[in-house]
C-alpha positions as CSV (number, residue, x, y, z in Angstrom):
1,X,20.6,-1.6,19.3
2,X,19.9,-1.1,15.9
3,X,18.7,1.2,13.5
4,X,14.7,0.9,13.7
5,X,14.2,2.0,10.4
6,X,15.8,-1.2,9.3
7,X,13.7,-4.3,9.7
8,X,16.0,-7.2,11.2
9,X,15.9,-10.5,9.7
10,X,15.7,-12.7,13.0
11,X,16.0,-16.3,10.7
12,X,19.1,-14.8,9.2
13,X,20.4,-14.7,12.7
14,X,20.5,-10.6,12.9
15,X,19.2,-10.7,16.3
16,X,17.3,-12.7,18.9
17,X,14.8,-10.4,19.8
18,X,12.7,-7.8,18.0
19,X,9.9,-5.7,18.7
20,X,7.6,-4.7,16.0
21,X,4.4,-3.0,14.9
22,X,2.5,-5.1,13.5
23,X,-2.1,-5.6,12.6
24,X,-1.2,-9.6,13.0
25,X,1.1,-11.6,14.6
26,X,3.7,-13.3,12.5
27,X,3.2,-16.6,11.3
28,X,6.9,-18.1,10.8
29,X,8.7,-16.1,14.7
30,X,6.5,-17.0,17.8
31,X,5.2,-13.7,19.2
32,X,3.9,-12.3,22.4
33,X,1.6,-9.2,22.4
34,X,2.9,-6.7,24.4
35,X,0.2,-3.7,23.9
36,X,-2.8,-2.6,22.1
37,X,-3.2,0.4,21.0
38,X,-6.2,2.7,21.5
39,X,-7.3,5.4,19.0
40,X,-9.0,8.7,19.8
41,X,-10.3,11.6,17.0
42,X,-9.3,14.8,18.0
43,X,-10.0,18.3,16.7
44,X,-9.1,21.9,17.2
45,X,-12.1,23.7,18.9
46,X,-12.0,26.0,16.2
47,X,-12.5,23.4,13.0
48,X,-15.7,22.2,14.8
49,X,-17.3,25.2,16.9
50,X,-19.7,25.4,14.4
51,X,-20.3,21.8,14.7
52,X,-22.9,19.8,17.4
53,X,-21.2,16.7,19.1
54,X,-20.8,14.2,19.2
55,X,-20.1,14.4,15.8
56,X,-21.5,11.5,13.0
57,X,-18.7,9.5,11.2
58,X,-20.4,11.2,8.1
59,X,-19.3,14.4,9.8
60,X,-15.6,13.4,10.4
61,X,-15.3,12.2,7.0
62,X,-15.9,15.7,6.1
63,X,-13.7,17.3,7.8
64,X,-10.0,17.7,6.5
65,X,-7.1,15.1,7.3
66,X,-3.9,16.1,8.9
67,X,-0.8,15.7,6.2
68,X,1.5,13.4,8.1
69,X,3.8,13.2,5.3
């Protein structure tokens, strides 16, 4: 298994298989999606009590991001 923070060149022969993360399939290695992801907002109770839901886009993009640095 190797490192996943190293991307594998498959046409260099480093493996046979890889799985990656990708928006788009890639053109030049055939592919097979294997999932979809599925995004949800969440919020602490206390950041929106204030707030009445369901709250507007405009009203998330207000709100503060979490750092995920």
């Amino acid at each position: 298994m190797a490192d996943a923070r190293r991307r594998l060149r498959l046409a260099a022969g480093e493996a046979d298989l890889a799985i990656r993360y990708a928006r788009t399939p890639p053109v030049a290695l055939a592919s097979v999606e294997l999932v979809r992801d599925v995004f949800f907002v969440v919020a602490s109770p206390k950041l929106i009590r204030a707030k009445r839901l369901p709250l507007r886009l405009a009203e998330l993009a207000e709100l503060p991001p979490i750092d995920t640095d």
